[in-house]
C-alpha positions in Angstrom: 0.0 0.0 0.0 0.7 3.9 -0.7 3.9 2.7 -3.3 3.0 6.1 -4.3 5.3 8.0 -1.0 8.2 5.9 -1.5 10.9 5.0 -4.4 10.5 1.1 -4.1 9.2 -1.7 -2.1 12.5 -2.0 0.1 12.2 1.9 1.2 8.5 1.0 1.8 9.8 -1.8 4.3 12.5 0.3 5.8 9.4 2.3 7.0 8.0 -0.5 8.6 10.8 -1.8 10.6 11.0 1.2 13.1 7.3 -0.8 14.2 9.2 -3.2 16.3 13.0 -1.7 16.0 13.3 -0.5 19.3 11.8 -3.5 21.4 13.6 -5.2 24.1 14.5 -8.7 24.7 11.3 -9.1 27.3 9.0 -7.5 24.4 7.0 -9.6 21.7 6.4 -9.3 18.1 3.7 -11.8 16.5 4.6 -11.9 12.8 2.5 -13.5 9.6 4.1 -17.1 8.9 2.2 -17.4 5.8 4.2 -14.2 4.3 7.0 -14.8 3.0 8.8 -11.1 3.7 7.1 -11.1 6.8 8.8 -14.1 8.1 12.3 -12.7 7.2 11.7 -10.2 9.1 12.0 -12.6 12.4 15.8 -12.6 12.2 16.5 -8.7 13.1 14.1 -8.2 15.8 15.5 -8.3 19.2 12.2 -9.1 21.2 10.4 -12.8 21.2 8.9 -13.9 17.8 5.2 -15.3 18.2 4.4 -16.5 14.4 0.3 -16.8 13.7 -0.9 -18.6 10.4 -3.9 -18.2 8.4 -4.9 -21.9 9.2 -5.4 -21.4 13.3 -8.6 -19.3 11.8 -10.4 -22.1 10.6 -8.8 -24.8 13.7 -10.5 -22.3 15.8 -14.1 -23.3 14.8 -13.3 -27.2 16.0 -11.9 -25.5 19.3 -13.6 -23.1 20.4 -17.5 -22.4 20.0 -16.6 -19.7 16.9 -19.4 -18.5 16.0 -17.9 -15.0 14.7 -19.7 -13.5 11.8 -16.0 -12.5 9.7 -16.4 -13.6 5.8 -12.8 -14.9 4.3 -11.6 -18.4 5.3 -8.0 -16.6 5.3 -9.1 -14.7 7.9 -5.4 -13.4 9.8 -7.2 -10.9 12.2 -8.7 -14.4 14.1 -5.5 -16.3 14.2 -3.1 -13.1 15.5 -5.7 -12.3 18.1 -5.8 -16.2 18.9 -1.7 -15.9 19.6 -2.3 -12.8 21.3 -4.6 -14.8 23.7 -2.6 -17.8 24.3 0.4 -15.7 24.9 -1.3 -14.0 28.0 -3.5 -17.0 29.0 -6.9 -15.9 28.1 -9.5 -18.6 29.4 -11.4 -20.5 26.6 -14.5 -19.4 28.5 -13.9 -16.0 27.3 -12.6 -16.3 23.9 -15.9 -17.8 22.9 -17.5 -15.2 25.1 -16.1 -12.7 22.5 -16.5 -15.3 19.3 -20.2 -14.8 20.5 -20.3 -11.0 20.2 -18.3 -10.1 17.8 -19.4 -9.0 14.5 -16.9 -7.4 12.8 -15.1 -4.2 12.0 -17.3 -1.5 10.4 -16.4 -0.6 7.1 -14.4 -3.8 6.1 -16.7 -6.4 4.7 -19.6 -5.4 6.2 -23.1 -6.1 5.3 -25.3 -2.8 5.8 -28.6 -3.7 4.2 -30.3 -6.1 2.1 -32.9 -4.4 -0.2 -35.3 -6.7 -2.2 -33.1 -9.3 -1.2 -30.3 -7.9 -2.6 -27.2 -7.4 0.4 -25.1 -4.2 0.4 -21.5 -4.6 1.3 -19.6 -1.8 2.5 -15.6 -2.5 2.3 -14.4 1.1 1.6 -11.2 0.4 3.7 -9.8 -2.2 0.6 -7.6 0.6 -0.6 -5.7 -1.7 -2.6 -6.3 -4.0 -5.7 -5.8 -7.3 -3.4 -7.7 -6.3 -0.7 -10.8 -5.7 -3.4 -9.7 -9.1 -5.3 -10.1 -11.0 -1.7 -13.5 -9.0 -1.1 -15.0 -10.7 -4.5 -13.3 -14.0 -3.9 -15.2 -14.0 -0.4 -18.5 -12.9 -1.0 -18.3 -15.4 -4.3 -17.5 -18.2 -2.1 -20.3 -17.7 1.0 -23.0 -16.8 -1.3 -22.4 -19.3 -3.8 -24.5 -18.4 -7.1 -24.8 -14.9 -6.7 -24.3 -12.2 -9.1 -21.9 -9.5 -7.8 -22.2 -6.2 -8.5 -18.9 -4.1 -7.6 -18.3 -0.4 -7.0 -14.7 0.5 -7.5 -11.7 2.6 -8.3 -10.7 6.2 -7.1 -7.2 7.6 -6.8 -4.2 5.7 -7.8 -1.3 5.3 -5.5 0.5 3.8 -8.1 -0.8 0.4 -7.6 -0.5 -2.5 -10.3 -4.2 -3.1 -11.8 -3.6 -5.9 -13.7 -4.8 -8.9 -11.2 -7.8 -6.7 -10.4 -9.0 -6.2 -13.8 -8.6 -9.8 -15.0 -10.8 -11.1 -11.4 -13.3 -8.8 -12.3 -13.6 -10.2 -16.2 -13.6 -13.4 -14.4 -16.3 -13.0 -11.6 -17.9 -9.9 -11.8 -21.0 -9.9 -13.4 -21.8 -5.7 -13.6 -18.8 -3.0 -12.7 -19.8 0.4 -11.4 -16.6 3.1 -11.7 -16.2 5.8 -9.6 -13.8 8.9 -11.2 -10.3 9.1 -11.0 -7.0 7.4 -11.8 -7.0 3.9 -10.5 -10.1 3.7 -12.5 -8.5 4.9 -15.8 -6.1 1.7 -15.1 -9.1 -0.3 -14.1 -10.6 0.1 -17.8 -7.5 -0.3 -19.6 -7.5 -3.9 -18.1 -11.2 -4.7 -19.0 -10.8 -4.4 -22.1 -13.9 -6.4 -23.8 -15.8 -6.4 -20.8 -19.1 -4.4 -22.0 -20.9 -4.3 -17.8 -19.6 -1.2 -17.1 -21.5 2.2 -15.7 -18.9 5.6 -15.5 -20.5 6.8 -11.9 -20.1 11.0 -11.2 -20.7 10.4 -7.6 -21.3 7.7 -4.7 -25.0 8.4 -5.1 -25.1 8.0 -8.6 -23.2 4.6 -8.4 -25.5 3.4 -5.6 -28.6 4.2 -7.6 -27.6 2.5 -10.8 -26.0 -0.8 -8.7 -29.2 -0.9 -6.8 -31.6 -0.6 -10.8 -29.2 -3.7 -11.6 -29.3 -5.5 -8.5 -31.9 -8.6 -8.4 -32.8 -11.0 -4.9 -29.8 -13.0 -4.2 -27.3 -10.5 -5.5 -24.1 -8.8 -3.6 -24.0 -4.8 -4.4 -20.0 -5.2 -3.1 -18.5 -1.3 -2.7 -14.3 -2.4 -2.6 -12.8 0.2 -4.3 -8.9 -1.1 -4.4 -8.0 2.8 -4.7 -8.0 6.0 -2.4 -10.8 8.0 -2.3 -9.2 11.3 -2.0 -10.5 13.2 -5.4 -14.2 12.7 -4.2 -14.4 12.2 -0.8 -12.5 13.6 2.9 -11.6 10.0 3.2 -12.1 5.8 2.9 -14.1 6.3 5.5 -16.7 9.2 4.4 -16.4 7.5 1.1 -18.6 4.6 3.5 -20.9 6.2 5.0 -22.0 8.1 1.5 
């Protein structure tokens, strides 16, 4: 994310490190196995290296009573917090006290209404083209059949386009566009797919997805961009 402020990747990793540069021995750092630059990053800390994978997710539902509504079957918030538990002894009594409550993080993935049987999916936080590709990939998966109907693009931050574009050819059914230059890049890479609105506003993209939009369908707002050019931020870009 935001390749746009730095010269390369590395630089954009340099800027990470200061994260957990400064922790002592008696400090801990839980780390991603399942990435691969991640992982590396295990041999220069100084404090004790708790690893989660995406995996202890989907053990956790044999484990514990997890009834938590979060879509994704990669789902790495579960298995960090799961880490984060065991490390400080949580009792399973209340880990699947919270299983039980929690719902989810507004904004990312959320379901916010079902209209005529349609279901409205705010994800404005997916600033990025992968975070958009897993949104489709998920709702594709637990509502298997339906026809999804994404709102996407904004600003550029110098993102690569190409995966997005070919998943949406793939499993999108109807694309609505908001203005700006992610989506310029978004077009060039759907070249020959004919489902596209050119939305002026929000508003104007909710209106058309929602003519489109039939009982059983997912109205999926994942932008993969910023929102900057139209809205304060990701976050008013939700609530419009």
């Amino acid at each position: 994310d935001h390749l746009d402020r730095y010269k390369n990747f590395r630089d954009y990793l340099k800027a990470k490190e200061p994260i957990f540069k400064y922790q002592k021995k008696s400090d801990i750092l839980i780390l991603n196995y399942n990435d691969p630059i991640v992982k590396k990053i295990a041999a220069k800390a100084r404090s004790k290296v708790h690893f989660f994978t995406q995996s202890e997710a989907l053990t956790a539902k044999k484990k514990y009573k997890n009834q938590v509504f979060l879509t994704g079957l990669r789902n790495s918030n579960i298995s960090a917090a799961l880490v984060v538990a065991e490390i400080f002894k949580i009792p399973k009594k209340n880990i699947e006290e919270v299983f039980s409550k929690f719902k989810g993080v507004s904004h990312r993935q959320e379901i916010v209404a079902v209209r005529k049987g349609a279901k409205y999916v705010n994800d404005t936080a997916a600033t990025t083209p992968q975070s958009a590709i897993l949104a489709i990939d998920t709702f594709k998966n637990k509502f298997l059949g339906s026809k999804i109907i994404l709102i996407a693009g904004g600003t550029d931050k110098n993102l690569n386009y190409k995966n997005l574009a070919e998943k949406i050819k793939k499993d999108v059914n109807f694309l609505i566009l908001l203005p700006g230059t992610a989506s310029d890049k978004i077009k060039k890479g759907i070249n020959g797919f004919d489902n596209v609105y050119l939305a002026k506003s929000m508003r104007g993209a909710v209106r058309e997805a929602s003519g489109y939009a039939q009982k059983g369908d997912v109205v999926l707002l994942s932008p993969g961009a910023a929102s900057f050019n139209l809205f304060k931020n990701e976050f008013d870009r939700g609530e419009q």
